[in-house]
Structure formats: C-alpha cells, structure tokens
N, C-alpha and C positions, 0 to 999 in steps of 0.2 A: 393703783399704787403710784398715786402722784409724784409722792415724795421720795420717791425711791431713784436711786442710780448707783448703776453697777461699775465694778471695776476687775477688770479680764486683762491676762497676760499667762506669759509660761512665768511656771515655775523657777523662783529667782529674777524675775523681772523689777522688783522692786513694790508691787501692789500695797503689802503691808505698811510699806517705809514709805508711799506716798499717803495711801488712809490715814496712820497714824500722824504723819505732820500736817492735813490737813486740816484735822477737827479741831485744834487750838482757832485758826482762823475764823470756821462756822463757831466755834464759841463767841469770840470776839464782837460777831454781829450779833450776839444775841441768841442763837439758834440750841437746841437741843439736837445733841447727834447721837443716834443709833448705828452701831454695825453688827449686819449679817455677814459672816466670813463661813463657806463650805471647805470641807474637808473630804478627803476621798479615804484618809485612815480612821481604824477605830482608835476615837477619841478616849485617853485615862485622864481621866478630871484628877483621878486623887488616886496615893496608892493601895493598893488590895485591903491592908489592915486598918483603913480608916472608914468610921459610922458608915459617912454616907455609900461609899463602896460598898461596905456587907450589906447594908440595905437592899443596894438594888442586886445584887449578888444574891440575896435570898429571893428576891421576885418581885421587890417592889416595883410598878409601872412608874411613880415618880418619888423622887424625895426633893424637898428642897431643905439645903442650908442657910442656913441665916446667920448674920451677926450684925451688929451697930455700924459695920461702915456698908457691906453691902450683902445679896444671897444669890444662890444660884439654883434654877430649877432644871435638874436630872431628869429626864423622860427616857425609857429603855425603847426602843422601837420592838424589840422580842421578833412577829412575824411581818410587823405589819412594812406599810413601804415608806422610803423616807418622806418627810416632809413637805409640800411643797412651797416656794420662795413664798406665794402668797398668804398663804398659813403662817407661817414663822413671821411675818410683816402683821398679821392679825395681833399674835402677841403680844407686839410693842406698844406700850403707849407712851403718848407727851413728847415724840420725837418728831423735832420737826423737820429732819433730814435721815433719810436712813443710805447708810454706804452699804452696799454690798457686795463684798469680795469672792469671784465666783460665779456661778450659776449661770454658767452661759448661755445655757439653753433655753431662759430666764425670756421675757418677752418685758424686757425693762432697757430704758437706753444707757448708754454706757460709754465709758472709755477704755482705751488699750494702752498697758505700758507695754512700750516695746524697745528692747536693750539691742541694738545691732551690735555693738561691739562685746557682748557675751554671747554671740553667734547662734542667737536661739534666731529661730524664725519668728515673724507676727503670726497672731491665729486668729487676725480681725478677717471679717468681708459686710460687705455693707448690708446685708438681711440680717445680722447679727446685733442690728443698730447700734454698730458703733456708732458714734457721732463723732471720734476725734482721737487720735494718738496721741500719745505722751511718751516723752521719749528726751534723755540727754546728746542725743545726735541731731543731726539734720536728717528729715525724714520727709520732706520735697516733694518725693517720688511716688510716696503713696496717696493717693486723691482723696484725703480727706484732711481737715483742719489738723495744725498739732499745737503741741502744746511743750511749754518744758519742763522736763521732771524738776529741776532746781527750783522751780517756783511755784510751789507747791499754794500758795493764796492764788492767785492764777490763774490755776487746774481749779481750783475750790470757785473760788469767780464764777468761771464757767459754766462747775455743777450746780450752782444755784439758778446763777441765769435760766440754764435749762430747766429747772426743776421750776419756778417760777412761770417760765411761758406753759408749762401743762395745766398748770393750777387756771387758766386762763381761759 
C-alpha cells in the first residue's frame, strides 16, 4: 500500500477539514486523490423510502447507483466482518494518492492532528507510525516532527514526500 497514508486524531481534531483542503493542492500537481474515511456508526447513504435503500433492505448484498456525474456502490456486510483497509485500497483504482481517515490500527504511516486548545488529548505513540503531528499550536514537546494545520500544502508537501521515498 505504497500510496497510502493515513490521518488520525480524536474526534473534532480537524482530520476532515485538513483532507479536504488538501486535495485541491495534490490536484494541482497533477495527482489523482482517493479517500478512505472509517466510521464507527452505521452509515444511512439515503433515506428508508429510496430505490436503493429498499433494495438492500430486501437483501440485496450490493446495489450500485449511478448517474452522469457520478455512482455509488452499496455492500451490506449482513454477517460477515468489516473490511479490511487493504481490501477497500484493492477497490480503487487510477488514484495516485489515497488519504485515509481512521484506521488506526492500519499498519500504514500517518499523521496526527492534534488540537491542544479543545483539550482533547493526542492518541499518537511512535509504533502507531506516526511520522509527524499537525497541530495549530506549538507542539515542541512531543518528539516528533510537526507540522501546521493552517498550511495545509505543507502537510500535503510532506505526504507526498513520504509517499514518494516508499515508492523507492
């Protein structure tokens, strides 16, 4: 999973709001971007009275939608176990960066935002490969590189860089 790197934080850290301003700049370069983003609730794509809902509501294992600008494929898991990050990275193709928000448990490298002043704790430790905090404070204290949330090209910089020395 060359091309992959993750991005971990609590809840309300910002992870969303740095992914998404980042991929305009991997656009820039040229690059194709995929994101995997994990969820710990079950997900309503759509509400109860729509197609694809009754679908898999009656038992279909997948349905996909489609239309002219883009489609979505539904997979029920029913008993089975969830996914794992390497499966879901199979899926994709023509991406030549993939983010993924989550998955900590993930054996992919990564960064941490981490918000001191919304008084969350960090949830980095260096077996967790992190490589580098992100963070709108000064974060000095913790021994590993950081980075600043405001400059979100940067952060992006960096994940190529490293995404790049694997490919190597």
């Amino acid at each position: 999973m060359q091309r992959v790197f993750g991005i971990v934080g609590r809840s309300g850290s910002g992870k969303t709001t740095l992914i998404e301003s980042m991929i305009p700049w991997f656009k820039a370069q040229g690059l194709e971007v995929a994101v995997i983003k994990h969820s710990h609730h079950n997900l309503q794509f759509e509400p109860p009275q729509k197609d694809s809902s009754r679908f898999r509501s009656a038992g279909a294992r997948e349905v996909i939608v489609a239309s002219p600008y883009h489609y979505a494929l539904f997979h029920n898991l029913d008993e089975q176990p969830e996914p794992m990050l390497v499966d879901l990275v199979q899926r994709l193709q023509g991406a030549d960066v993939i983010l993924v928000e989550g998955y900590r448990q993930a054996a992919i490298p990564r960064l941490e935002v981490y918000r001191p002043s919304r008084g969350i704790e960090p949830v980095y430790t260096i077996t967790e490969q992190v490589l580098a905090i992100v963070s709108d404070e000064d974060v000095s204290h913790i021994p590993l590189p950081s980075l600043d949330l405001n400059q979100p090209a940067t952060v992006a910089a960096f994940i190529l860089d490293k995404i790049n020395q694997q490919r190597v």
